[in-house]
C-alpha positions, 0 to 999 in steps of 0.5 A: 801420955795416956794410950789404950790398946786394943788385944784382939784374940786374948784368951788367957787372963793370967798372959794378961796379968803377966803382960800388965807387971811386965810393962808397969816396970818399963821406965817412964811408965806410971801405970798400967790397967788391963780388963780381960773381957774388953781386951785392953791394956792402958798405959799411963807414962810419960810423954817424952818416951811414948815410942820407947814404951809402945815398942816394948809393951808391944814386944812383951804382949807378943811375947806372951800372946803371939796370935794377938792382933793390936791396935791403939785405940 
């Protein structure tokens, strides 16, 4: 599974970095690639866990950045 999403209102790069090592240790994921200017984050895992691993990356970005509205593109 290949999932991209889409961070509206990001405004710290360094949330952003923390946000990216924090979902790459989430079991099941392969890799995880972000990009500050574009806001998203890219998250390569394993298919049998895609729900798994959406609710949890989603709780770690709302951890970091609560304002943050997402969307899965």
């Amino acid at each position: 599974m290949k999932k991209v999403f889409k961070l509206r209102g990001l405004d710290c790069a360094n949330c952003l970095a923390k946000m990216e090592r924090k979902i790459s240790k989430l079991k099941g994921v392969k890799e995880v690639t972000s990009n500050f200017f574009t806001e998203k984050i890219i998250i390569e895992a394993d298919e049998d866990r895609a729900v798994e691993i959406e609710t949890a990356a989603s709780k770690i970005i709302k951890k970091y950045e609560p304002q943050i509205e997402i969307s899965i593109e």
